[in-house]
C-alpha positions as CSV (number, residue, x, y, z in Angstrom):
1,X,-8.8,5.8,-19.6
2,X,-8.0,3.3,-17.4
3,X,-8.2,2.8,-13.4
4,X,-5.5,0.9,-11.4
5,X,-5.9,-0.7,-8.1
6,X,-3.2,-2.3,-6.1
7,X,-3.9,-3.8,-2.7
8,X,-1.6,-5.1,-0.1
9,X,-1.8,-7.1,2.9
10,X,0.6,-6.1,5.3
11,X,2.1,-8.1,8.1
12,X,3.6,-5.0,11.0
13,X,5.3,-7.6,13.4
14,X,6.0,-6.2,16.9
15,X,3.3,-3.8,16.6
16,X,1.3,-3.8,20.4
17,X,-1.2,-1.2,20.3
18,X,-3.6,0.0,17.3
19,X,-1.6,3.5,17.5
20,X,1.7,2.3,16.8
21,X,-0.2,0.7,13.8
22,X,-2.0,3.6,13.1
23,X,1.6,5.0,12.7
24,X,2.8,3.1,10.3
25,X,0.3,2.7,8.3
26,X,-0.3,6.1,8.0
27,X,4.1,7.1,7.5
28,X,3.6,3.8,4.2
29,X,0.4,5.6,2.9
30,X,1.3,9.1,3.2
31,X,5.3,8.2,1.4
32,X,3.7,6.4,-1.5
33,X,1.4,8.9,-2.0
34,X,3.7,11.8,-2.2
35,X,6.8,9.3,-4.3
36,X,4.2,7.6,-6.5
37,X,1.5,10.2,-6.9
38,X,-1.4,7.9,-6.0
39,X,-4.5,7.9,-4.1
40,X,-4.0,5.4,-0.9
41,X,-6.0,4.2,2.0
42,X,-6.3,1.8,4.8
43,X,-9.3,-0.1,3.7
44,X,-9.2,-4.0,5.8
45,X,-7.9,-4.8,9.1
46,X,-9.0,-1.8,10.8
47,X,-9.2,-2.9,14.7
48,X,-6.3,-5.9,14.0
49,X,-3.3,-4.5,15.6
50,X,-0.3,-6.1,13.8
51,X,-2.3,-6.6,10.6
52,X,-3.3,-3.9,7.5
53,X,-4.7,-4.1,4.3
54,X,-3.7,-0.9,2.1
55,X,-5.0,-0.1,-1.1
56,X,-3.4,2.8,-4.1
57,X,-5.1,3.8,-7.0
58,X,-4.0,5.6,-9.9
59,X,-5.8,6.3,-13.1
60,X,-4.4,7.2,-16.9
61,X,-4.3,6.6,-20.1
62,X,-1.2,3.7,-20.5
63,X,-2.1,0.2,-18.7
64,X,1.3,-1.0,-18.8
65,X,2.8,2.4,-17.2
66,X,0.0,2.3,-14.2
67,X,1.0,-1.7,-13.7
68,X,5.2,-0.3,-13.9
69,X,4.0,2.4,-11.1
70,X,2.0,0.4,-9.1
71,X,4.9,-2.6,-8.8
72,X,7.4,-0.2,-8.3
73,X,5.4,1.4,-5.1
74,X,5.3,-2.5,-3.9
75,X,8.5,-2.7,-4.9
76,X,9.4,0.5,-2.2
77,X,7.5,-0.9,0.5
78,X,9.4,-3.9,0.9
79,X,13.0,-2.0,0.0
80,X,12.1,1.3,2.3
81,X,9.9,-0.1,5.7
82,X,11.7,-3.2,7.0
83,X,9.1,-3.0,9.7
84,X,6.4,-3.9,7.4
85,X,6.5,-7.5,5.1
86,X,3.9,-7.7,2.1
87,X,2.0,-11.2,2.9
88,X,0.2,-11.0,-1.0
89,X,-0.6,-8.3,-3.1
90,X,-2.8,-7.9,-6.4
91,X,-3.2,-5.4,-9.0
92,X,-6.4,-4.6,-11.2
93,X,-7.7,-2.4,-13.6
94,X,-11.3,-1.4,-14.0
């Protein structure tokens, strides 16, 4: 069994107030959860108001399909939210 992690950090330009982050970050985590079947959560930048570091975790029995899921919810972010740009991401398995 295997246990993916992918974090992002997310860059949410024009953002003025921590509830129009709150906003977004919780429409990204709440899409990729329900497209990608994955367990997600803001865990860095918390009081940073055009900042956010995201992580989704998935766990199974195939490395490379977890890595192929985990890129493709990447993949969605930047394709789907124009309003958000992906500074760095990493993927890891434990």
């Amino acid at each position: 069994m295997f246990v993916a992690i992918c974090q992002m950090q997310l860059s949410l330009g024009g953002v003025s107030s921590l509830k129009q982050k709150r906003s977004i970050v919780k429409s990204v985590t709440v899409r990729l959860a329900q497209e990608f079947r994955l367990a997600t959560a803001e865990v860095d930048h918390h009081d940073v108001w055009q900042t956010a570091g995201i992580a989704c975790a998935a766990v199974g029995t195939d490395q490379a399909n977890l890595h192929r899921t985990l890129e493709a919810a990447v993949a969605w972010v930047a394709r789907n939210r124009p309003d958000v740009y992906i500074v760095d991401y990493t993927i890891e398995f434990r």
